[in-house]
KEFI-134906 format. One record per residue (C-alpha): x, y, z. Coordinates in steps of 0.1 Angstrom, whole numbers. Layout:
REM KEFI-134906
+-------+-------+-------+
!    c1 !    c2 !    c3 !
+-------+-------+-------+
!     X !     Y !     Z !
...
+-------+-------+-------+
This chain:
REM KEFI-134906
+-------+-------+-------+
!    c1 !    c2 !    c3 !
+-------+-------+-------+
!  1068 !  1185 !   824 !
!  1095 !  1196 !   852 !
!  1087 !  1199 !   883 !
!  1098 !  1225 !   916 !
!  1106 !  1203 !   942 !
!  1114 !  1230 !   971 !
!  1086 !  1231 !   979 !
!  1074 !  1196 !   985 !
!  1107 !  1192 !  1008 !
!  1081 !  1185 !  1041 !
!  1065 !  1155 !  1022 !
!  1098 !  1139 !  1006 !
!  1124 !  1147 !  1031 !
!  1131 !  1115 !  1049 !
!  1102 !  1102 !  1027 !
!  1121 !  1093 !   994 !
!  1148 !  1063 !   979 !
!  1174 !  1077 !   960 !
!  1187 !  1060 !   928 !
!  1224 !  1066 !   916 !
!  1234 !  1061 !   879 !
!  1264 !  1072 !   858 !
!  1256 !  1064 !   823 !
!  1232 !  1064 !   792 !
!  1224 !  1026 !   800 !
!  1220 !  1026 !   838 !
!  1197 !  1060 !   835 !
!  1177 !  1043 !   806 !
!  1173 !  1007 !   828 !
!  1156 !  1029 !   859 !
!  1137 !  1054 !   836 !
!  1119 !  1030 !   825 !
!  1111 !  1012 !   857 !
!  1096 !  1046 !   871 !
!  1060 !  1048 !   874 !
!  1049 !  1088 !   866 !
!  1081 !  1099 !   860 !
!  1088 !  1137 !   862 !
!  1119 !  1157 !   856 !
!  1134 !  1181 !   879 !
!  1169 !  1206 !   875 !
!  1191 !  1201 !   896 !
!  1211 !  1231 !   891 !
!  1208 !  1259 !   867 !
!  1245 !  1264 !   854 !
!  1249 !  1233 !   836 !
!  1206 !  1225 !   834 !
!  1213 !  1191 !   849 !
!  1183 !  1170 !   846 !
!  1173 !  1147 !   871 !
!  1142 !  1126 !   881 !
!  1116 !  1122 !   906 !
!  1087 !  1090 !   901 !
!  1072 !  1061 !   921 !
!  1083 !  1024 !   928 !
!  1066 !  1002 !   951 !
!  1043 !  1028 !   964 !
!  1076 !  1048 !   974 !
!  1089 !  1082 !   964 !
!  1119 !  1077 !   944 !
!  1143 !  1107 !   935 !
!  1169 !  1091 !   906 !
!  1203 !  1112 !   895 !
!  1222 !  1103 !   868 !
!  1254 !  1122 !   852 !
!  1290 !  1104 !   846 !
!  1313 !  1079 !   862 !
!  1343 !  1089 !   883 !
!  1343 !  1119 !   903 !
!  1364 !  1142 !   879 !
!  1336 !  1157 !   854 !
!  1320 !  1181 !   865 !
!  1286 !  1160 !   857 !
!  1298 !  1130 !   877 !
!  1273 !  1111 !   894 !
!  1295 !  1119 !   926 !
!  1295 !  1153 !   927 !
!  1258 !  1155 !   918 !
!  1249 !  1133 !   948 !
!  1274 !  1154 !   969 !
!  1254 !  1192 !   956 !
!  1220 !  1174 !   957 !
!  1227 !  1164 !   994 !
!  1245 !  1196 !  1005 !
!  1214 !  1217 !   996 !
!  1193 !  1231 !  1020 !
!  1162 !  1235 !   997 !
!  1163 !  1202 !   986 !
!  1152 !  1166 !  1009 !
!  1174 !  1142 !  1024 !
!  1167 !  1105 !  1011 !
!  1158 !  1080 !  1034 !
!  1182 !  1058 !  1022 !
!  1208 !  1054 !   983 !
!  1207 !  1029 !   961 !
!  1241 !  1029 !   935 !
!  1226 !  1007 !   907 !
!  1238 !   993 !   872 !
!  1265 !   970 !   857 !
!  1301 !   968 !   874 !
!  1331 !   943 !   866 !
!  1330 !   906 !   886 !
!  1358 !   888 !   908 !
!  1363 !   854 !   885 !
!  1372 !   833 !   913 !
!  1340 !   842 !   930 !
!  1316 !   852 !   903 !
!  1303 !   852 !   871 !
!  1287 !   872 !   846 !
!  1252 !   878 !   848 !
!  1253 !   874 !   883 !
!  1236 !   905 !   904 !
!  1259 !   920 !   932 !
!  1246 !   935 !   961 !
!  1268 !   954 !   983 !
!  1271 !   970 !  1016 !
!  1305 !   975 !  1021 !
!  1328 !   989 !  1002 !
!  1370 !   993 !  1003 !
!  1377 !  1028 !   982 !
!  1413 !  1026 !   969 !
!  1409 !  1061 !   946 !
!  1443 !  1066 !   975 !
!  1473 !  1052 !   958 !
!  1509 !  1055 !   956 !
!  1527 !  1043 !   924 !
!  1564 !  1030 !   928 !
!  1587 !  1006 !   917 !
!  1565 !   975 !   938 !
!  1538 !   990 !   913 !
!  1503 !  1006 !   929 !
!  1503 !  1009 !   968 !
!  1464 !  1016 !   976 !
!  1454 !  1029 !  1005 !
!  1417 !  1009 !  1015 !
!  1393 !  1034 !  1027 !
!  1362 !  1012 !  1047 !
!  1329 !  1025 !  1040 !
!  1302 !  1002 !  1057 !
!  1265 !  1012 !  1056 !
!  1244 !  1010 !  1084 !
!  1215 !   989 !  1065 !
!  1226 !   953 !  1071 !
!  1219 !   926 !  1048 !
!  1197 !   898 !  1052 !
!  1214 !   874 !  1031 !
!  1188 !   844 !  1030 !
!  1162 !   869 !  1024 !
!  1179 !   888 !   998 !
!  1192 !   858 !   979 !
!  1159 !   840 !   983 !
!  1150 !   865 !   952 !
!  1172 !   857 !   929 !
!  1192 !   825 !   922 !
!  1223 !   849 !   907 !
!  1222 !   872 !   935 !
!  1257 !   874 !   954 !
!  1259 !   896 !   983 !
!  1303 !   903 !   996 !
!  1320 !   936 !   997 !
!  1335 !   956 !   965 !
!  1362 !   976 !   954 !
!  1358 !  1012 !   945 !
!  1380 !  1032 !   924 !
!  1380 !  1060 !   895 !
!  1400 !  1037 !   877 !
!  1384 !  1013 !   847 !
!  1398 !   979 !   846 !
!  1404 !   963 !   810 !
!  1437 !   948 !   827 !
!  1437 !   912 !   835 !
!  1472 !   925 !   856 !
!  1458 !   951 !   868 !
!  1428 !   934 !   880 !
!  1448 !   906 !   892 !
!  1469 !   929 !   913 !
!  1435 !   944 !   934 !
!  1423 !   903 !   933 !
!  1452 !   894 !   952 !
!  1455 !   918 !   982 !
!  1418 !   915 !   979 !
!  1406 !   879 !   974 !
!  1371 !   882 !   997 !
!  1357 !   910 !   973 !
!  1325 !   900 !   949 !
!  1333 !   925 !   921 !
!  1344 !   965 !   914 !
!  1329 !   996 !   903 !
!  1337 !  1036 !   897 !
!  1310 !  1053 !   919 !
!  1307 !  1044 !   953 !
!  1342 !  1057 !   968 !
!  1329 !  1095 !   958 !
!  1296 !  1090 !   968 !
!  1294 !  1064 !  1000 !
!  1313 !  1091 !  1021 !
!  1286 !  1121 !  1015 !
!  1257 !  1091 !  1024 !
!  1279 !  1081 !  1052 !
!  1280 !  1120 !  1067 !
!  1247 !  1124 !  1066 !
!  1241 !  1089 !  1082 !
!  1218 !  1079 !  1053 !
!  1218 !  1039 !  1049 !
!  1229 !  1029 !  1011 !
!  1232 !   994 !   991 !
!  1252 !   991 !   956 !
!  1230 !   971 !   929 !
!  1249 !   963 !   901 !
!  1254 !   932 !   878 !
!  1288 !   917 !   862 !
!  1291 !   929 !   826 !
!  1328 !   920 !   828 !
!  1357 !   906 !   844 !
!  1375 !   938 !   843 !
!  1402 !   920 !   822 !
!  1423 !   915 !   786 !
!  1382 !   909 !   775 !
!  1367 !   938 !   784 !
!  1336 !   952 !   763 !
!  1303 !   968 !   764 !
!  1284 !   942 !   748 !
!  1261 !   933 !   778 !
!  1260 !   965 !   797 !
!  1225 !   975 !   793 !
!  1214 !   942 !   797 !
!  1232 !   938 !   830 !
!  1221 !   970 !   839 !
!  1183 !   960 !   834 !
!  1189 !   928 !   849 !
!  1199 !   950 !   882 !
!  1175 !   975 !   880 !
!  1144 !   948 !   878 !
!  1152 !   937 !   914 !
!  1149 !   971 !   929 !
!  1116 !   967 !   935 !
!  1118 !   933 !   958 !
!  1149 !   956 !   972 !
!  1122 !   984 !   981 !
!  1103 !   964 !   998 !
!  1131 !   943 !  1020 !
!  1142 !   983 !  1029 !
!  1104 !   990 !  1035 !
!  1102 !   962 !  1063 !
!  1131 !   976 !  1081 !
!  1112 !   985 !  1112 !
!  1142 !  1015 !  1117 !
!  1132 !  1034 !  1079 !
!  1100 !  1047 !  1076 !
!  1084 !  1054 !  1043 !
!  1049 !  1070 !  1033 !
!  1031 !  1079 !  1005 !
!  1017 !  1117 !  1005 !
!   981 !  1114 !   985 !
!   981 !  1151 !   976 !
!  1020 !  1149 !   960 !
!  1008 !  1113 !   942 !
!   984 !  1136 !   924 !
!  1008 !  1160 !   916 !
!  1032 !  1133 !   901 !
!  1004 !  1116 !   878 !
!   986 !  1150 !   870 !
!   955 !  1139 !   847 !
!   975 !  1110 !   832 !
!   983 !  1074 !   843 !
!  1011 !  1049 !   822 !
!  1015 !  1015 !   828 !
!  1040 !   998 !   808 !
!  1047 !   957 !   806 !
!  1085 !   969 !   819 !
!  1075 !   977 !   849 !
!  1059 !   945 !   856 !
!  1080 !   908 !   861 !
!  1067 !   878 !   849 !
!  1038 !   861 !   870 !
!  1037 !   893 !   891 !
!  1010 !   910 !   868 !
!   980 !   906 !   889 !
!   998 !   914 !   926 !
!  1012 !   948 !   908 !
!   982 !   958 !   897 !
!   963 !   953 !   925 !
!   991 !   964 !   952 !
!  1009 !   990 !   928 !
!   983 !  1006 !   903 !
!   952 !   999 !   923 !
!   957 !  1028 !   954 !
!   969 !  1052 !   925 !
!   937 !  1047 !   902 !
!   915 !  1049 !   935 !
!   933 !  1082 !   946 !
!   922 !  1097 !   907 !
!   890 !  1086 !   908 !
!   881 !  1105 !   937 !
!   879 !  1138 !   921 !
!   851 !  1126 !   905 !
!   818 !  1133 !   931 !
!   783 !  1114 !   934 !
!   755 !  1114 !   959 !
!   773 !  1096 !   995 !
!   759 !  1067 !   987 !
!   773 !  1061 !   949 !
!   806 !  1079 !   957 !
!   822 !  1050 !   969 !
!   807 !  1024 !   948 !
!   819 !  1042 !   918 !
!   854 !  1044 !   930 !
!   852 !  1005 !   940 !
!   833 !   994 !   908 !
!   856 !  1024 !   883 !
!   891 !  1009 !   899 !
!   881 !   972 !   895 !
!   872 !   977 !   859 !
!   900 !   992 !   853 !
!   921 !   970 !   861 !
!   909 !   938 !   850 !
!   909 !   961 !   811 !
!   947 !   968 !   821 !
!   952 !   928 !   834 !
!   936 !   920 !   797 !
!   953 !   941 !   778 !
!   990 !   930 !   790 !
!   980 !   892 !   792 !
!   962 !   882 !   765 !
!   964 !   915 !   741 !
!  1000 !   920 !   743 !
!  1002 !   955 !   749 !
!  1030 !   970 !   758 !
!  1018 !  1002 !   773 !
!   985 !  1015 !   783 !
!   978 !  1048 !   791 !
!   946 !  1059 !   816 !
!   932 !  1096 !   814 !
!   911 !  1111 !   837 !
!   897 !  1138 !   824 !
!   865 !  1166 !   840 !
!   841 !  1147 !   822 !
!   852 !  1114 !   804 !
!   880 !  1085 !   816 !
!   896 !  1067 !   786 !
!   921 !  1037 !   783 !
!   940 !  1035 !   756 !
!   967 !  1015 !   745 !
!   994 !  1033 !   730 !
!  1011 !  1006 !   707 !
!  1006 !   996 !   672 !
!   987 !   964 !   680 !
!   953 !   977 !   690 !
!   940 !   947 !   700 !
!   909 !   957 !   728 !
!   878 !   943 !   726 !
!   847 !   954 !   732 !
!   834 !   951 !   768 !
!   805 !   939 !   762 !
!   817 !   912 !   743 !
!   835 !   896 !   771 !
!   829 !   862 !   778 !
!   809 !   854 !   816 !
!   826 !   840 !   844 !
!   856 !   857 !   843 !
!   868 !   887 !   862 !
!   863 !   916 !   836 !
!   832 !   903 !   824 !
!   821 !   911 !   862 !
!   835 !   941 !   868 !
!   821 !   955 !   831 !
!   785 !   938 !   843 !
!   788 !   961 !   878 !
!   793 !   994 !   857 !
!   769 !   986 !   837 !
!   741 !   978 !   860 !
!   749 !  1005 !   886 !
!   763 !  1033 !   861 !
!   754 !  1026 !   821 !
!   715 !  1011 !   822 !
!   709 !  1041 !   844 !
!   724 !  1067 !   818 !
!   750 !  1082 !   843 !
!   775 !  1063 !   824 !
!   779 !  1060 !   785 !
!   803 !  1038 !   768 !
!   820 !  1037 !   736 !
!   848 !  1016 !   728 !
!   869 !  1008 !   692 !
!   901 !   985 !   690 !
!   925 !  1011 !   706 !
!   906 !  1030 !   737 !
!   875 !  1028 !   755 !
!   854 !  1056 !   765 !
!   835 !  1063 !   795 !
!   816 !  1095 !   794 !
!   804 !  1104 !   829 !
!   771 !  1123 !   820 !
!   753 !  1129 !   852 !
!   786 !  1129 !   872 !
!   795 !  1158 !   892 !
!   835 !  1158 !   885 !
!   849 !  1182 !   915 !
!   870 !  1208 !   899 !
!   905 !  1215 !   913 !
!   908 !  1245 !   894 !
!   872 !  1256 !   912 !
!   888 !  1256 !   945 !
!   921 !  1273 !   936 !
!   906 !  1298 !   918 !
!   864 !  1303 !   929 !
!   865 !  1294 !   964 !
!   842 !  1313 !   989 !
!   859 !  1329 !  1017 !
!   843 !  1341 !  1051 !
!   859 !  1374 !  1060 !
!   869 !  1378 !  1095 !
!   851 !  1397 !  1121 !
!   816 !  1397 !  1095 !
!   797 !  1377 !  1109 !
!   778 !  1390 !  1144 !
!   789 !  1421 !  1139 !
!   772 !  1454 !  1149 !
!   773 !  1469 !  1114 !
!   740 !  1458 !  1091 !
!   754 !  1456 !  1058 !
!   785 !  1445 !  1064 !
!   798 !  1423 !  1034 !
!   800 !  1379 !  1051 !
!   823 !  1367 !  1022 !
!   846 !  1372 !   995 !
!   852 !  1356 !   960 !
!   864 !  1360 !   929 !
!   836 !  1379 !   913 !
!   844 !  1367 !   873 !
!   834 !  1332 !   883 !
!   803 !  1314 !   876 !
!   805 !  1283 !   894 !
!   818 !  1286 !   930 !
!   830 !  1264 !   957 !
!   819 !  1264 !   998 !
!   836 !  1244 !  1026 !
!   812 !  1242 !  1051 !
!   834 !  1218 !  1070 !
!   848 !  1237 !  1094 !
!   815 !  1260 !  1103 !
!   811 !  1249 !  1145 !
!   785 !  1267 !  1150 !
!   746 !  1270 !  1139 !
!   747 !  1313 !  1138 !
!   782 !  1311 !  1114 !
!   758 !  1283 !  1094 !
!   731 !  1301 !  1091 !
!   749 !  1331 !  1079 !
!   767 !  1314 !  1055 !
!   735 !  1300 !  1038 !
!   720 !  1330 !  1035 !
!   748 !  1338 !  1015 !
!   748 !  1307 !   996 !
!   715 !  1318 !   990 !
!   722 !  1351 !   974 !
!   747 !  1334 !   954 !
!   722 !  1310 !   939 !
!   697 !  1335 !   934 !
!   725 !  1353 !   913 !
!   721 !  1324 !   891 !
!   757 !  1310 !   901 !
!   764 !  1269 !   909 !
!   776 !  1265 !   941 !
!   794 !  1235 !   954 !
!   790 !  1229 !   984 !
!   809 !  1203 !  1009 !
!   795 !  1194 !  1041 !
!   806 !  1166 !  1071 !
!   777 !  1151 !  1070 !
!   736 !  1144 !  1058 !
!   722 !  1163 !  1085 !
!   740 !  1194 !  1073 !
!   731 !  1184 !  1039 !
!   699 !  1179 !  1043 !
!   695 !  1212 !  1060 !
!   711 !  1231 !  1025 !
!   688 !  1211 !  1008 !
!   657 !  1224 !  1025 !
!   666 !  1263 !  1028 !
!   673 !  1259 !   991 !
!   647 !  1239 !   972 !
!   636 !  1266 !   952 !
!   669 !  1268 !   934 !
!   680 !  1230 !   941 !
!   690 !  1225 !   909 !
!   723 !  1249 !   908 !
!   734 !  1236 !   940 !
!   757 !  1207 !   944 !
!   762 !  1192 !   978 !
!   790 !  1171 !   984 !
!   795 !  1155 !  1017 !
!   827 !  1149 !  1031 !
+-------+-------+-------+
């Protein structure tokens, strides 16, 4: 489903990564890594899709279009409209990731090049010498921790590279740029069009790309998606190095996660390296399954047991699924009434929580749901060998649609006035179940005359939620309203 982004510019301006990409391979490699991926058009005349997801808790905007800067769907001029528009943010910093052609004499393939300084030489002069180029400097502000950044991988070379719209397949060619330019790690076809527009707008940038080729008499595609995967899988460890940098601050917006992940949550084993399973569902998943789980209400003193309890049990059914079932991708739904986890693959392979063996950490968490939630029937649970099935039957899921649509109003300059019928608040008169913030209410005469409006409303036979700061106020509801206790829901902040 696409997504406006206008007007979420306040949360992601300054507040997002950028990811660069300019072809079917490079787009596929990051796509994949993005956690509740939505699409977004960039523009309307040529419907240019681009996409907006989470990595490492961090807003991530990708574009993707063509190499060069010619085409009109070149990554370069996309970055250069996508920038230039006022009603779109400004990243916090760019990252130009993929595959890219390797200096022999100071790399090989496979290796993974990352760049913060660039010479563009798309400025040349052809004569009888053969190609005079003039070298453009384009140095990014971010500076490179090289221990730290090589620590990650043992084929991670950090150096400067060449930039041109030209693709070399030359070893003479190559060999020309090599030998006016023996220091550089490697070349690519993006950075000199883009670097500048990041460099205007003072925005710090890396390249991440990995040798497919020696830009020579040899050249094929045969490893470019590889090498573009092998790149894209250290953006994450990237993320975070950019993260520490006391000088780039980046946050994630609760309300925007929501609207990113929408009733649905994917986790896939691409997004997760090796023995990293267990720190990326508890750092990664964890906050974003606590966040969705908080729509659903109980009494204060449940609520936050069943988040804690709801989000540990999920997680140790994901940790299962991906270690020992071999799923691939499993997909958690959080529906008004019911949460499911299902795994989407052809294996089908869970087992029945209440099989689970003791000692380990799902049998635990299932054995805390199941004491607190299930043997007191406000939990039932089904499972077969593709989903399980949590029905929340005495849970009190809070309705987004309620507030948007069935929220009580207090009309201004009602309340204490001189007139005796005057009409205290307003609502959307089709509705049947209706929503109260008492939150904000100061003062014991505005309370008081909003409950005796709650009160009409319940003797209308409507629900009424109602959310309060505290117990006292809660308490107080409950009392004035005992006689029609059981249509009125009290939810306290």
């Amino acid at each position: 489903m696409d997504i406006f982004l206008p007007p979420f510019c306040d949360i992601l301006n300054n507040n997002h990564i950028l990811l660069a990409s300019s072809n079917s391979k490079e787009k596929k490699a990051i796509n994949d890594k993005l956690i509740n991926k939505r699409e977004f058009i960039l523009n309307d005349t040529q419907n240019q899709k681009c996409y907006i997801g989470m990595l490492e808790n961090t807003f991530i905007i990708h574009l993707t279009g063509s190499s060069g800067i010619s085409a009109t769907d070149s990554i370069s001029r996309l970055i250069i409209e996508y920038i230039s528009n006022d009603k779109l943010p400004i990243p916090a910093f760019a990252i130009i990731a993929g595959f890219c052609w390797g200096n022999p004499n100071n790399t090989k393939k496979g290796d993974i090049l990352i760049c913060n300084e660039i010479y563009s030489l798309n400025y040349r002069k052809v004569n009888a010498q053969g190609n005079n180029y003039k070298k453009l400097v384009f140095k990014s502000k971010f500076q490179i921790e090289e221990d730290i950044v090589c620590s990650l991988n043992n084929q991670i070379k950090t150096g400067k590279m060449v930039s041109t719209e030209k693709l070399f397949s030359s070893t003479g060619k190559r060999d020309e740029i090599i030998k006016k330019y023996p220091d550089i790690v490697g070349g690519e076809m993006e950075g000199f069009g883009c670097i500048p527009n990041f460099q205007k707008n003072s925005i710090p940038w890396l390249i991440l790309k990995a040798v497919s080729d020696f830009g020579d008499n040899d050249y094929n595609m045969n490893i470019q998606a590889e090498m573009a995967q092998n790149a894209v899988n250290q953006i994450t460890s990237i993320i975070q190095i950019i993260k520490d940098d006391n000088q780039i601050k980046l946050n994630l917006d609760n309300d925007f996660v929501n609207i990113l992940t929408g009733d649905v949550l994917e986790v896939t084993i691409d997004n997760i390296l090796g023995d990293d399973l267990n720190d990326y569902l508890n750092d990664i998943i964890g906050p974003i399954i606590e966040q969705k789980l908080e729509i659903y209400y109980v009494e204060k003193d449940e609520n936050n047991t069943f988040i804690r309890l709801f989000c540990d049990l999920i997680l140790e059914v994901l940790q299962n699924a991906f270690k020992h079932a071999g799923a691939e991708k499993v997909r958690v739904n959080f529906f008004q009434t019911k949460i499911t986890i299902i795994e989407t693959g052809e294996r089908h392979t869970f087992r029945n929580l209440e099989e689970l063996e003791s000692g380990k950490g799902g049998f635990n968490a299932w054995r805390n749901i199941q004491e607190k939630f299930i043997d007191t029937n406000k939990v039932s649970y089904s499972s077969n060998k593709k989903k399980h099935e949590f029905k929340l039957d005495s849970l009190i899921t809070y309705l987004k649609d309620l507030i948007e649509n069935c929220k009580v109003s207090i009309i201004k300059s009602s309340i204490g006035s001189s007139l005796p019928a005057k009409k205290v608040i307003k609502y959307n008169n089709t509705c049947k179940e209706v929503y109260v913030d008492d939150t904000n209410v100061r003062m014991s005469s505005r309370r008081l005359a909003l409950a005796r409006e709650v009160k009409d409303l319940l003797d209308k036979g409507l629900k009424v939620y109602l959310l309060v700061n505290d117990d006292q106020n809660a308490l107080m509801y409950r009392n004035v309203f005992s006689e029609n206790i059981k249509n009125l829901k009290v939810v306290i902040k």
